[in-house]
C-alpha angles and dihedrals in degrees: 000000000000123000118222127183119258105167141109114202122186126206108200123194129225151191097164088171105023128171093249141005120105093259117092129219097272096048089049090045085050095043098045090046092049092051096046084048087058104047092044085060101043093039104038110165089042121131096233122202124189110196116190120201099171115162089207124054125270130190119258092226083063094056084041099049075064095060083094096062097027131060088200128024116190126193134202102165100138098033097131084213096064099033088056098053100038085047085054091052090246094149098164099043087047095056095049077054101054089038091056091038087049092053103037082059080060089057110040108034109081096219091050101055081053088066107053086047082099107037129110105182128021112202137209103226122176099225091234093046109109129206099246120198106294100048105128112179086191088079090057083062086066107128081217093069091059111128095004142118122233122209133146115285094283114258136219112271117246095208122109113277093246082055097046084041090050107039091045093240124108090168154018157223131234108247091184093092123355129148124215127198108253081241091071098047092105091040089061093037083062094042098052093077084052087053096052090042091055086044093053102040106040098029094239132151115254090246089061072052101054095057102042093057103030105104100248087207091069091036123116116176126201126209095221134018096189092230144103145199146200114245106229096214092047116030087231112142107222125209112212 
């Protein structure tokens, strides 16, 4: 009997204790603890990570106090990587980091890449977003989503036209929550140093990134993902 792949598994990203953002260490904690709740409960059987890339300390009992809610909970507290850029406020290029350290963990630690032998769909998912009335993982089961990604449906950029001209993006997709067929892991494992490339030299976000470098061929876009999210510069809660 043949075995065929039936899990979601989210990755969430995480800076519980950054070097910059309005919201302080206890509103993120309660935040990120409320979200995880929620996706625990609309997605049950999910394989949840939590990954931290806090530039300040935080106590182990804190990233403990999340196993409820978690089934893996990876730290990188102290990567000098990570630190210096999320000292630097280099949110976009921090996160690419955290995403390709993330996954090279997958692939090189022999009880993680258990782990991903029954799973279908690995999401990106921004540790304080939260699954909102309307979020049906059951669409995320559709055949037609084999060997896709999934994003929001992309947006205009709101760069200047020279800069959009320039960095090769005239639009973007939402990062705050995507999903990607387990058969283009490795595709967006390789695409990530493009991302960060793109970031760096054009001074673009990751998500004018994100949709210069994604393979159109293997993109679907969705008009709504039934979930929102706080900006962390601003304190705006955003509906996707």
């Amino acid at each position: 009997m043949s075995f065929l792949p039936d899990k979601h598994l989210f990755i969430v990203t995480s800076a519980l204790n950054p070097a910059i953002g309005v919201f302080d260490f206890d509103t993120r904690v309660a935040q990120t603890m409320e979200n995880l709740k929620v996706l625990r409960e609309r997605v049950p059987e999910a394989i949840i990570v939590l990954t931290d890339a806090s530039t300040k300390p935080v106590d182990k009992s804190v990233i403990d106090s999340m196993s409820k809610y978690t089934n893996i909970n990876l730290v990188f507290h102290n990567d000098s990587d990570l630190c210096t850029l999320g000292n630097a406020g280099l949110k976009s290029q921090a996160e690419i980091i955290l995403l390709h350290k993330t996954l090279s963990m997958f692939k090189m630690n022999a009880d993680l890449l258990k782990v991903m032998g029954g799973v279908k769909r690995v999401y990106k998912f921004s540790g304080r977003t939260n699954l909102i009335d309307g979020f049906d993982i059951e669409k995320y089961n559709d055949e037609s989503l084999y060997g896709k990604y999934v994003f929001k449906k992309r947006i205009p950029s709101w760069m200047p036209i020279e800069k959009q001209i320039a960095s090769g993006a005239d639009h973007l997709l939402i990062t705050r929550m995507f999903s990607i067929c387990i058969s283009l892991l490795e595709n967006y494992y390789n695409t990530l140093p493009l991302i960060y490339q793109s970031v760096n030299e054009n001074n673009i976000d990751t998500e004018h990134g994100h949709y210069k470098h994604i393979d159109k061929q293997y993109l679907i876009e969705f008009d709504n993902l039934y979930c929102q999210g706080t900006m962390a510069s601003t304190g705006l809660t955003e509906t996707y």
